[in-house]
N, C-alpha and C positions, 0 to 999 in steps of 0.2 A: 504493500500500500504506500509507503513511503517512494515511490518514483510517481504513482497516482496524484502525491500529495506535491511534488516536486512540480512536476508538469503542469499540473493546475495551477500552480502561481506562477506560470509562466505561459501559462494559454495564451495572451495579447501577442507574444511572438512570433506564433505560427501562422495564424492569420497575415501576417506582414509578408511570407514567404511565399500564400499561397498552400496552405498545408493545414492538414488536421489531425488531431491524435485520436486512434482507434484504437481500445484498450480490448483484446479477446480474454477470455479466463475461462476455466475448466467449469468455472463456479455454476449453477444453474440459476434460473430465468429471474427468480425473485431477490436471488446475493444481487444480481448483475443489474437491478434497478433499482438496490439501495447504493452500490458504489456509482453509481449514474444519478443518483442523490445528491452524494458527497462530491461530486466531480463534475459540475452541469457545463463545464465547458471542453470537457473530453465526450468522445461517445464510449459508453462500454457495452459489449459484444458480450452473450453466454452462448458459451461452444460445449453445453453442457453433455452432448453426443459425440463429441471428440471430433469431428469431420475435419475441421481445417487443420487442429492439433496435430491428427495424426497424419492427415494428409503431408506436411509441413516436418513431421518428425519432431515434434515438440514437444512428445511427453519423456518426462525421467520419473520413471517407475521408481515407486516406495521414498520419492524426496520430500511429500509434505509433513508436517509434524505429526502426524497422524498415521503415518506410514504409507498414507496413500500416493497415488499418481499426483504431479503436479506438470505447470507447463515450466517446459524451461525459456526463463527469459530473454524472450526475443526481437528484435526492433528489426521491423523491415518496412524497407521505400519503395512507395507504387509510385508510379508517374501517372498522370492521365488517361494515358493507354492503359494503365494495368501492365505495365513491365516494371518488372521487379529493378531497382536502379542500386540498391546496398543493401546487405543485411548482417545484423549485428548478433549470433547467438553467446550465449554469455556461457562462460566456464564452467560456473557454479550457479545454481538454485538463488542463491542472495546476493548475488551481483546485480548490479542495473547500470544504464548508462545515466548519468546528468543529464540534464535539460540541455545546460551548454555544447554534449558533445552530439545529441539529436539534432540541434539545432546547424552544428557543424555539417553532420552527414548531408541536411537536407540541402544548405549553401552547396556544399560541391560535387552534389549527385542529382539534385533535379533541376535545377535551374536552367 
């Protein structure tokens, strides 16, 4: 939640670039329109059927605190077209990128 909470006070930026942040999670339909609550300038997505997750290879079995499936955190750039232009999967479960370095990607990958 905290990259959630990160992004959100930097939502006025993405608009400037032409860009928006689409948050997907595992979580199912009701988690996914309280964080869409707490977040009303992100959109959040539930992928509570795993379609895109596992399409994408984004799950890391037994990593949430629960011992369950979680998605591993991902940052990826669509262009307009819908081509993929960077994507950032992360090492570990608790890594996330900064606002600053999304903000990078987008500078010199879609523009």
């Amino acid at each position: 939640m905290s990259e959630l909470v990160q992004l959100e006070r930097r939502h006025e930026d993405f608009p400037k670039r032409n860009a928006r942040v689409i948050a997907v999670s595992v979580e199912g339909p009701d988690d996914a329109r309280m964080s869409q609550a707490d977040f009303p300038h992100l959109t959040v997505l539930s992928d509570e059927r795993r379609g895109l997750s596992e399409a994408a290879g984004l799950i890391h079995p037994h990593a949430a605190p629960d011992g369950g499936d979680a998605d591993v955190p991902t940052t990826i750039l669509v262009d307009r077209r819908g081509t993929v232009r960077w994507l950032y999967r992360s090492p570990s479960v608790i890594a996330r990128l900064a606002p600053d370095e999304v903000l990078w990607a987008v500078d010199e990958n879609i523009r």
